[in-house]
C-alpha positions as CSV (number, residue, x, y, z in Angstrom):
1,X,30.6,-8.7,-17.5
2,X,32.4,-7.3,-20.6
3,X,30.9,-8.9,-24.0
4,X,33.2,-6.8,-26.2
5,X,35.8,-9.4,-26.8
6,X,33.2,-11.9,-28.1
7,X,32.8,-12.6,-31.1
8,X,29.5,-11.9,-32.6
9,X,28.8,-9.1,-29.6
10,X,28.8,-5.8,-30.0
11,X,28.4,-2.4,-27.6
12,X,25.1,-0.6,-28.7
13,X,24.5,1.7,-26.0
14,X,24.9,2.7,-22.6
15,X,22.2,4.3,-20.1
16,X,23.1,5.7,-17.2
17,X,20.4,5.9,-14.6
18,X,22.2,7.6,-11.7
19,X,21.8,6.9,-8.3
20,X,18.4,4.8,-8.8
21,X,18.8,1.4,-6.3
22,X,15.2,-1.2,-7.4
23,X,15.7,-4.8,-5.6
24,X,16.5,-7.2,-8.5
25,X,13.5,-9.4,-7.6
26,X,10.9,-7.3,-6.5
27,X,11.7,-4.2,-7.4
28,X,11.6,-2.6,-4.1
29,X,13.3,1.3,-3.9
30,X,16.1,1.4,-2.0
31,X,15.6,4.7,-0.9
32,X,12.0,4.0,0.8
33,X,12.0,6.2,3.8
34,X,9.0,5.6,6.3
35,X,6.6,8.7,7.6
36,X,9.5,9.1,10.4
37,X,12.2,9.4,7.5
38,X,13.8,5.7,8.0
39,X,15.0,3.6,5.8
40,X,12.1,0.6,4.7
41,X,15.2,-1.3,3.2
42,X,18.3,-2.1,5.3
43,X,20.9,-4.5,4.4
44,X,20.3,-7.3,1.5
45,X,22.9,-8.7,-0.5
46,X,24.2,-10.4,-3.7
47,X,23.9,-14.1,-5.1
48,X,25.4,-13.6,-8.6
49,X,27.7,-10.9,-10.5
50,X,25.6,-7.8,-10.8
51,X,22.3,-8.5,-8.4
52,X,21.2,-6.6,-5.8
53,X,18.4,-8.1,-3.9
54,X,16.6,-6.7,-0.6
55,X,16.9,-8.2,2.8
56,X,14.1,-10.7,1.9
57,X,14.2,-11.2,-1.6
58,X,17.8,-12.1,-0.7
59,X,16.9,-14.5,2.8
60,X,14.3,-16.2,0.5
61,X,16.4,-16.9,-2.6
62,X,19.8,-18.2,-0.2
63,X,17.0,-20.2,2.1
64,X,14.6,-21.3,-0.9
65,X,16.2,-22.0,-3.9
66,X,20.1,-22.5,-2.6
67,X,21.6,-19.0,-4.2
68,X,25.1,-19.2,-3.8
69,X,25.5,-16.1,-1.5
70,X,28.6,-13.8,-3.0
71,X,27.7,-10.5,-0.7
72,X,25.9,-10.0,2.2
73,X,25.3,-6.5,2.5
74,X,25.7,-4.4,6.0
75,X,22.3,-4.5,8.1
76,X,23.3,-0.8,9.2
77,X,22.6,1.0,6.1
78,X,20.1,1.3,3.7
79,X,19.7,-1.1,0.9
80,X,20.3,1.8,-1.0
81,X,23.7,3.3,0.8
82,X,24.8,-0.6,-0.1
83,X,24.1,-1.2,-3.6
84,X,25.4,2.7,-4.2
85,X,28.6,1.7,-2.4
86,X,29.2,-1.6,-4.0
87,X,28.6,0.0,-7.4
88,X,31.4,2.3,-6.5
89,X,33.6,0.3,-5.0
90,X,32.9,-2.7,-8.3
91,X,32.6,0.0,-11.0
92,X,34.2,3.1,-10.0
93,X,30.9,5.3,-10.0
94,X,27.7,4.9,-7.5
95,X,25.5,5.3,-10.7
96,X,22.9,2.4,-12.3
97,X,25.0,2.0,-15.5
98,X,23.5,-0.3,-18.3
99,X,25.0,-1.8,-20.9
100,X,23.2,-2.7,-24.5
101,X,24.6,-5.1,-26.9
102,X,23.9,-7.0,-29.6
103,X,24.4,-10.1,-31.1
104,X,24.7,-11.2,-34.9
């Protein structure tokens, strides 16, 4: 979401925290591999603007407490691959990019 046309918010700072993918809930990597070099984390999804949640994290919040689903990610690839291609396809760059503002 961009803050910068309301009033009272301003931009402090922005953090860039490349191609890191945690799960939004429980922080799972993204990137896990298993001792065979496969991904841990496939698929997962989205529930509101600017989530990514793991496979389960993502079943339980839909099934348990009625998320309104707004992606559901592809089972193929890695949680990971996903987030990293939504970012780029929502944002223009794969990268973890946060935004600090404050408020008066």
């Amino acid at each position: 979401m961009d803050f910068d046309n309301f009033k009272g918010v301003h931009f402090a700072e922005e953090i860039n925290g490349g191609d890191c993918v945690l799960c939004d809930s429980c922080n799972a990597d993204g990137d896990e591999v298993d001792s065979e070099g496969n991904p841990v984390y496939m698929g997962g999804g989205s529930v509101s603007d600017g989530t990514a949640y793991c496979q389960a994290c993502f079943d339980r919040s839909v099934k348990e407490y009625g998320a309104k689903v707004l992606e559901i990610y592809d089972p193929a690839k890695s949680f990971g691959d996903n987030v990293r291609s939504a970012r780029l396809r929502d944002t223009g760059t794969s990268d973890c990019v946060i935004r600090i503002y404050t408020f008066d």
